[in-house]
C-alpha positions in Angstrom: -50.7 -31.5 54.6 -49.6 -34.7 53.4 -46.2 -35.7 54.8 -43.5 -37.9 52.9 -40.6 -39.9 54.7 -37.6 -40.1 51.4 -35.6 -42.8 51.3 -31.9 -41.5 51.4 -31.0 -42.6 47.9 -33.4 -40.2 46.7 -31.6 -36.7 47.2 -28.1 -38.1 45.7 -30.1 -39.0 43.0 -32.2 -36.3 42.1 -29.0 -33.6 42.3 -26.4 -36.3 40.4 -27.9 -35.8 36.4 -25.2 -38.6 35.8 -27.6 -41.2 37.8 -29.9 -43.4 35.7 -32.7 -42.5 37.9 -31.9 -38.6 38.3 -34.9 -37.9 36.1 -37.3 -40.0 38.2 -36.0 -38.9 41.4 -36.6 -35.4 40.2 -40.0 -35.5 38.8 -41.2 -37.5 41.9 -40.0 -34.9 44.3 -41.8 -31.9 42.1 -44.7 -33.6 42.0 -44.9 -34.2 45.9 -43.3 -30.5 46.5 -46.6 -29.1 43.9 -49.2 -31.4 45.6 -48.1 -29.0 48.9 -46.1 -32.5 50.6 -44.0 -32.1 53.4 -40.8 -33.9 52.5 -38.9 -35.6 55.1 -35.4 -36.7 55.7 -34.0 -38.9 58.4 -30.5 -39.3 58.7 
């Protein structure tokens, strides 16, 4: 299993449909989560 470190910005982004790069955020995040990535978060 591949494992992914996102950069903070990203989940603001992806749950905000206001922020130009909501859509982005989103797609990249499905595509990792269908791939079987681990997502990581570090506070």
């Amino acid at each position: 299993m591949e494992k992914y470190l996102l950069d903070a910005n990203v989940l603001p982004r992806r749950t905000n449909s206001a922020d130009p790069q909501h859509n982005q955020c989103r797609q990249a995040v499905e595509t990792l989560k269908r791939r079987g990535a681990q997502l990581c978060v570090v506070p």
